[in-house]
Phi, psi and omega in degrees: 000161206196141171245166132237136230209111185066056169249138187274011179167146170326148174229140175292103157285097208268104159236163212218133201214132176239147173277185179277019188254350217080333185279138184299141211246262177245144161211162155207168195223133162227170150262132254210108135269212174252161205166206177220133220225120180228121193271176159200153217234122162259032173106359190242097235285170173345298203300334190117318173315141154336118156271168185272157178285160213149191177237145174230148169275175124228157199216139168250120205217109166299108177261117177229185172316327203244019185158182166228130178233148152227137163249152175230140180201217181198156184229183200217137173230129200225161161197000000 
């Protein structure tokens, strides 16, 4: 979850899902004005497949008027 908070116009939202090798996973992109956003990533690469269980990184990345802000953090997908 993510707040964006005083924005004068939609911001481009980059979000990114990495395994622990770096490699990229999953990505999407959305436009954002403010508010409070909560994604949810349900386990699956690029194709639509199952990923194997594990820790996954993610990154989350603002493009608004006054920057680029990015968080990075980790999730953990069990079944």
């Amino acid at each position: 979850s993510y707040d964006l908070l005083k924005l004068t116009e939609n911001a481009a939202v980059f979000f990114q899902i990495f395994d622990m090798s770096g490699a990229l996973v999953a990505q999407g992109r959305s436009l954002e004005l403010s508010g409070r956003f909560v994604r949810v990533w349900r386990g699956e690469d690029g194709s639509g497949r199952r990923v194997l269980p594990g820790i996954y990184l993610y990154q989350v990345e603002v493009e608004a008027d006054v920057g680029t802000t990015r968080r990075l953090g980790s999730v953990r997908v069990t079944y």
